[in-house]
Residue, then its C-alpha position, 0 to 999 in steps of 0.5 A: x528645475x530653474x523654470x520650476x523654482x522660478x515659476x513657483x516663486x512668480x506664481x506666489x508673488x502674483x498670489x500674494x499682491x492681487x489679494x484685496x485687502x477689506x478696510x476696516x469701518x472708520x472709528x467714531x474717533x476717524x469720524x470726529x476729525x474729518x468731520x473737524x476738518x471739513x467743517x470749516x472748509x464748508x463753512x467758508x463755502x457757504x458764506x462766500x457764496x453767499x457774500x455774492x463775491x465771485x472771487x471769494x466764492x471759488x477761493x476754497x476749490x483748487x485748480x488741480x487736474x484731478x478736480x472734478x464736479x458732479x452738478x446733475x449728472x455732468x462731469x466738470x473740470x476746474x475750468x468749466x467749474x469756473x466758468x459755470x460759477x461766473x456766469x451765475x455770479x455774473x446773473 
């Protein structure tokens, strides 16, 4: 009677914990504050990067292992990142 009870009850977790739960649409309310929040974010990279500053161009990204860039279906890490972007600064 154990086994079953014990059976049931790891049963129902595993039931209950793998369900996947759809996430609602953002709001326009969600939609205004991230747009809020990346706007100056892209601002700043479009100047620097047009200032032909190296230094202040790479400024906004951070150098965190879960950085990642998509540049014409390659993958890069910060540091290919960074090196990619010197060398056309350095152009």
């Amino acid at each position: 009677m154990k086994k079953t009870i014990l059976l049931f009850t790891m049963l129902s977790a595993f039931t209950y914990s793998c369900q996947t739960k759809k996430d609602a649409p953002l709001s326009d309310h969600d939609k205004e504050l991230i747009k809020q929040e990346v706007a100056p974010l892209l601002k700043q990279i479009i100047e620097n990067s047009t200032s032909g500053n190296f230094k202040k161009a790479i400024e906004p990204y951070a150098d965190r292992p879960e950085f990642i860039t998509i540049n014409n279906g390659k993958v890069s890490d910060y540091k290919t990142f960074h090196e990619e972007v010197k060398t056309i600064f350095d152009m």
